[in-house]
C-alpha positions as CSV (number, residue, x, y, z in Angstrom):
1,X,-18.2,-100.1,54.8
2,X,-19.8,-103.3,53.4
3,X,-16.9,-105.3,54.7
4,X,-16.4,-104.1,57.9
5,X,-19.9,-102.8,58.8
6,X,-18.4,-100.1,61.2
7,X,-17.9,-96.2,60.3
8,X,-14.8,-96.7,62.6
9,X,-13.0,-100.4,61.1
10,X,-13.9,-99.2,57.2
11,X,-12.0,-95.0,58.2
12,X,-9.1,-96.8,60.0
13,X,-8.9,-99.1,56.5
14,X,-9.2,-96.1,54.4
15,X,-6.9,-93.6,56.6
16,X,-9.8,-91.3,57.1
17,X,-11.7,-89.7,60.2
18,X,-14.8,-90.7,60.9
19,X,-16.9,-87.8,60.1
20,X,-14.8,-87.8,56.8
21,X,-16.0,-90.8,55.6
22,X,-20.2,-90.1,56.8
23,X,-19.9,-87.2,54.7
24,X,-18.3,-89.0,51.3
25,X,-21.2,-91.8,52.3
26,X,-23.5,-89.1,52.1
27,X,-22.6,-87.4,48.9
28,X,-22.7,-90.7,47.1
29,X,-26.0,-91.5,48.1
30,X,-27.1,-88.2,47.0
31,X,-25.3,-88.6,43.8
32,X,-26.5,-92.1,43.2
33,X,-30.2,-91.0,44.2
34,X,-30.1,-94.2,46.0
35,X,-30.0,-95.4,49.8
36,X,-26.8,-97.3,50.4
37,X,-27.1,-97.9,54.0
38,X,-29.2,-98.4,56.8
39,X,-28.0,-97.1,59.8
40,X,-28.2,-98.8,63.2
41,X,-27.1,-99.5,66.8
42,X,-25.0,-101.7,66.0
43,X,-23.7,-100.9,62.9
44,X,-24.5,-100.0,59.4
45,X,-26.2,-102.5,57.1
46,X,-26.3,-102.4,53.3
47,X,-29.7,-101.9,51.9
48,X,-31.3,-103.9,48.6
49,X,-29.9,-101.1,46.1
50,X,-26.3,-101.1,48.2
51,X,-26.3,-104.6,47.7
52,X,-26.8,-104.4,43.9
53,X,-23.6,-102.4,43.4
54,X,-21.1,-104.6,45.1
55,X,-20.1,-106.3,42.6
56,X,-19.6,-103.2,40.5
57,X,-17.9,-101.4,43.3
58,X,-15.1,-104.5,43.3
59,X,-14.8,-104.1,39.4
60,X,-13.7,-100.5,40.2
61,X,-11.4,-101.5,42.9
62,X,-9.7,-104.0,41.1
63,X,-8.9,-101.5,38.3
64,X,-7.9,-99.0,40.8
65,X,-5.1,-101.7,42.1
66,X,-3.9,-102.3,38.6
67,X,-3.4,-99.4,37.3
68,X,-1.5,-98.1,40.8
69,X,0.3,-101.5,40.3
70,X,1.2,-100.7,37.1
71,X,2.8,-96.8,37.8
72,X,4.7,-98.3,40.8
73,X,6.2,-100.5,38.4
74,X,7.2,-98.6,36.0
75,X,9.5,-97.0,38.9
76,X,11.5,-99.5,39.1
77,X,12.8,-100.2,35.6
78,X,15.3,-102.4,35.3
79,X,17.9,-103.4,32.5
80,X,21.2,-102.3,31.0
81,X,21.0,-98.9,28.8
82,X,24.2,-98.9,26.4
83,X,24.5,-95.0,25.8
84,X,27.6,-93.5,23.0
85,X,28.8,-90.5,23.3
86,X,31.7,-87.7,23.4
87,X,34.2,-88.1,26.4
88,X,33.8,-84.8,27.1
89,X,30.3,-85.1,27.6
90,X,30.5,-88.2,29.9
91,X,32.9,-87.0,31.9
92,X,32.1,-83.5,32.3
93,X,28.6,-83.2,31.9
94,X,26.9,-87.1,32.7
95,X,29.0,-88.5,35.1
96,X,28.5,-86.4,37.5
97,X,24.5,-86.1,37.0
98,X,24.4,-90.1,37.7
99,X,24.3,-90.6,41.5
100,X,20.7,-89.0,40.9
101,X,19.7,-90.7,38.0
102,X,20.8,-94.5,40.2
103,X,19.0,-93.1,43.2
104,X,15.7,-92.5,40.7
105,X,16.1,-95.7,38.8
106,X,18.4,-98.0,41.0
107,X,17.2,-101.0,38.4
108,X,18.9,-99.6,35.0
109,X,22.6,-100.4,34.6
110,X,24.2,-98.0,32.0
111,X,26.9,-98.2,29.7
112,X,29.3,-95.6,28.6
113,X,30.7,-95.8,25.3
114,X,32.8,-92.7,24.7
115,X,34.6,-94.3,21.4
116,X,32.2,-92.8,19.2
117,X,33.7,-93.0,15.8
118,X,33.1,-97.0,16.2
119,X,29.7,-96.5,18.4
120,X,27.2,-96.7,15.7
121,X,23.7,-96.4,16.4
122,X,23.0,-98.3,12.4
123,X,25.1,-101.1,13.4
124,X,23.3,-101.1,16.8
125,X,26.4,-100.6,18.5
126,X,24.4,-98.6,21.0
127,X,21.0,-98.2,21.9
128,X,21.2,-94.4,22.0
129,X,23.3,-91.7,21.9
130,X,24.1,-88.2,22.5
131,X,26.1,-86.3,20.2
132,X,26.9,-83.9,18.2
133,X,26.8,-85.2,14.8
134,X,23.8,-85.6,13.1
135,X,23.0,-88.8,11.7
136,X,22.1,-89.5,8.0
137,X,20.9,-93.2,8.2
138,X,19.4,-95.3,10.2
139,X,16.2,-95.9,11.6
140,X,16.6,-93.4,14.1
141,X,14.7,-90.9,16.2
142,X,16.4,-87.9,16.9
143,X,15.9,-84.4,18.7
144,X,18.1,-81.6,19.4
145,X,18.9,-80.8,22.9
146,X,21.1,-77.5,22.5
147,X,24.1,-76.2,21.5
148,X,27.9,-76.8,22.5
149,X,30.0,-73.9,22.1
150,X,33.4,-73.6,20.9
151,X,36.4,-70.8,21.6
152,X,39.7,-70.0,20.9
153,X,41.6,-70.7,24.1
154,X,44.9,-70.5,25.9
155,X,46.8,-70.7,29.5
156,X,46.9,-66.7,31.5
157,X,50.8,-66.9,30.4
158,X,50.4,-67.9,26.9
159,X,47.7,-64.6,26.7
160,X,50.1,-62.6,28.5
161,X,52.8,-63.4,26.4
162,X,50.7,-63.1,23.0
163,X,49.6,-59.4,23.9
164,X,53.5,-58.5,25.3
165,X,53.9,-58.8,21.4
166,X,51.1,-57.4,20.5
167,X,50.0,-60.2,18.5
168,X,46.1,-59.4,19.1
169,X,45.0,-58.8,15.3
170,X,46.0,-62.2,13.8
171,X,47.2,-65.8,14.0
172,X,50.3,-65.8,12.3
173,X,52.6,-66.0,14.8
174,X,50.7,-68.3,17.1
175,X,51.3,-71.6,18.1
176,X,48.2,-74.0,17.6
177,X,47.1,-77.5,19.3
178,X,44.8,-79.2,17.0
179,X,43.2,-82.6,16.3
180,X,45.3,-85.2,14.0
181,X,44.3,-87.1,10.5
182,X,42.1,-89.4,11.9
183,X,39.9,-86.1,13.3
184,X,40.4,-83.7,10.1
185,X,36.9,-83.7,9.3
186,X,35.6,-82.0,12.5
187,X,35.2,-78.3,12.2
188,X,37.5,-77.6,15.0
189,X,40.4,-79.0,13.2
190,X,39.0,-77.8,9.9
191,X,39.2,-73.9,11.7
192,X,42.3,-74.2,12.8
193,X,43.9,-75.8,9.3
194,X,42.3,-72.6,7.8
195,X,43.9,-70.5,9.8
196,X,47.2,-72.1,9.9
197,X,47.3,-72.5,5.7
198,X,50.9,-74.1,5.5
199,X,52.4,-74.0,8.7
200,X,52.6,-76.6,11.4
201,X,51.1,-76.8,14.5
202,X,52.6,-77.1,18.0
203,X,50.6,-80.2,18.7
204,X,48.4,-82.4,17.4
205,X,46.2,-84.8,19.9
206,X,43.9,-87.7,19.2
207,X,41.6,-86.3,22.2
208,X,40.0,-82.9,23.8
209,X,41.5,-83.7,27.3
210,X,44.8,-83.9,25.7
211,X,44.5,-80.6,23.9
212,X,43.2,-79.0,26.8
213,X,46.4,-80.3,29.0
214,X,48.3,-78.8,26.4
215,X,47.1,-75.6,26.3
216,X,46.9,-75.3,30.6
217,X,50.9,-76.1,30.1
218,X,51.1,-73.0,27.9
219,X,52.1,-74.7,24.3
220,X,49.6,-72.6,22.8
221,X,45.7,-72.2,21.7
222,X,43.0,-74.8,21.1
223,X,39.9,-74.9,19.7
224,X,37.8,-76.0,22.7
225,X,34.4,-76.2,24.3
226,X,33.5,-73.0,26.7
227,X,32.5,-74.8,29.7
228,X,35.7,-77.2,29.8
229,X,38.0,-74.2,28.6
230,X,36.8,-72.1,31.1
231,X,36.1,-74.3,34.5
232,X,40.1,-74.7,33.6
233,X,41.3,-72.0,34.0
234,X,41.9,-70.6,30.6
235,X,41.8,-67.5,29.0
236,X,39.2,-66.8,26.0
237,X,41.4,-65.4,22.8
238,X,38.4,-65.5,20.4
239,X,34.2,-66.4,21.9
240,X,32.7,-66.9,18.4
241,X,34.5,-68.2,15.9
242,X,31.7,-70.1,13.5
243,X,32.1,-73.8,14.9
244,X,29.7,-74.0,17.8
245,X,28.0,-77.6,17.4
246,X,24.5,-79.1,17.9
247,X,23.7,-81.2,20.6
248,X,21.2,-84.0,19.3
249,X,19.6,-87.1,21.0
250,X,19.6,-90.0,19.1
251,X,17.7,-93.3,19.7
252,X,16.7,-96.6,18.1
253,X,13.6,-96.0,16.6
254,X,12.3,-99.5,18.1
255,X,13.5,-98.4,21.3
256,X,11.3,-95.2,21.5
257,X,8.6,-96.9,23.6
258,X,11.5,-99.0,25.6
259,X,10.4,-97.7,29.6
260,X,14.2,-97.6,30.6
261,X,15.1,-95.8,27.3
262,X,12.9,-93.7,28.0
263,X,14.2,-92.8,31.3
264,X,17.7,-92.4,30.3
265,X,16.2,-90.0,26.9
266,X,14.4,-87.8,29.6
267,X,17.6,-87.7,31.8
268,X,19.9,-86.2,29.0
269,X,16.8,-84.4,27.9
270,X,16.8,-82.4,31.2
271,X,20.1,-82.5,31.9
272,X,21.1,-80.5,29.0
273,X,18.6,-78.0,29.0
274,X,19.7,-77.8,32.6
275,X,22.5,-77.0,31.3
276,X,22.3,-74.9,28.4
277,X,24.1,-71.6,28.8
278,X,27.0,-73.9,30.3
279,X,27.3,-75.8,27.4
280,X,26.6,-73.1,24.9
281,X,28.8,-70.7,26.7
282,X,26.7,-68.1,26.9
């Protein structure tokens, strides 16, 4: 109003109607105690009080503008974001989440690495990650997300086969697709080398999507996540067998305040839990 004088050029600034506006004048005025304006013919003029609090009013405004200036920014983040975690994961799980996250944040570039026995958050290999090992150094932040759940798992024929001769009460006779020596220390392989005591397995892989190929072609069962076991087609032997693993999310400590870590942290955040009876299998 003090700039343009006019009820009509100071709405048409403000996208308000007219009587809109008289009535917020109004209210201040009343609130304030004080007579802003005099109105007249031509216009409306301010009055000795009005005058007083221009300067004040401007202080306000410019406030106003920097802190809008400062959420619009923090809309459009921008940077690379070098994230480690399982293949399985990526591929399954975050890949296809992504054209959302780009269309959010079209700014952040991120980085896959799925080679996580070298991605190492201590080394700084990565700047976060999302796995499901938890980590015992580091200066680290880390929260868990949910659970991935693991099954005994084969192809319809295998099954079909396995209960032809009646082999439903135990694993002695079956034929088993587990991880190699360099993988011996996740529980997975660690079940399934139980459960196999001296005997050999069919196969022995270096990767999930190689063990799940395997047991799709019928060469036996696999230890294997639910929701990849199942949106391929295979046949549950055994739903709970004592390996399910956590689901943290890991990040640089000195990252934590980082504005596009923090997007990419609240995008696996809610992606999981999205997620969670998938993953858990549930």
């Amino acid at each position: 109003m003090a700039r343009h004088g006019t009820l009509s050029g100071a709405a048409a600034e403000l996208h308000l109607g007219i009587a809109t506006l008289s009535r917020r004048i109004e209210r201040l005025e009343s609130a304030l105690k004080l007579p802003l304006f005099v109105r007249q013919q031509s216009g409306y003029q301010l009055t000795e009080e009005g005058a007083g609090l221009i300067e004040k009013a401007e202080a306000f405004e410019a406030a106003a503008a920097a802190f809008t200036s400062g959420v619009s920014s923090a809309t459009q983040l921008s940077g690379r974001v070098r994230l480690a975690t399982a293949e399985n994961l990526a591929t399954a799980l975050i890949l296809p989440a992504l054209p959302e996250f780009y269309a959010q944040y079209p700014g952040i570039s991120l980085e896959l690495v799925t080679d996580i026995t070298t991605a190492n958050l201590h080394r700084r290999d990565a700047d976060l990650a999302l796995r499901m090992v938890k980590p015992e150094r580091g200066n680290v932040t880390l929260r868990r997300l949910g659970t991935l759940g693991f099954g005994l798992y084969a192809s319809p024929g295998y099954v079909a086969q396995r209960e032809a001769h009646h082999n439903t009460g135990d694993y002695d006779t079956d034929a088993f697709i587990t991880w190699g020596e360099m993988q011996a220390h996740l529980p997975a392989a660690q079940w399934v080398e139980r459960v196999l005591r001296s005997h050999e397995p069919a196969l022995t892989t270096t990767s999930l999507a190689t063990q799940l190929a395997g047991a799709k072609a019928g060469l036996g069962i696999a230890v294997l996540p639910h929701f990849l076991a199942r949106e391929a087609g295979l046949v549950c032997i055994a739903a709970d067998i004592g390996v399910d693993q956590p689901i943290y999310l890991v990040i640089q400590t000195d990252l934590t305040q980082s504005g596009r870590i923090r997007a990419v942290g609240d995008f696996l955040t809610g992606l999981v839990a999205n997620n969670r009876e998938r993953l858990s299998g549930r």
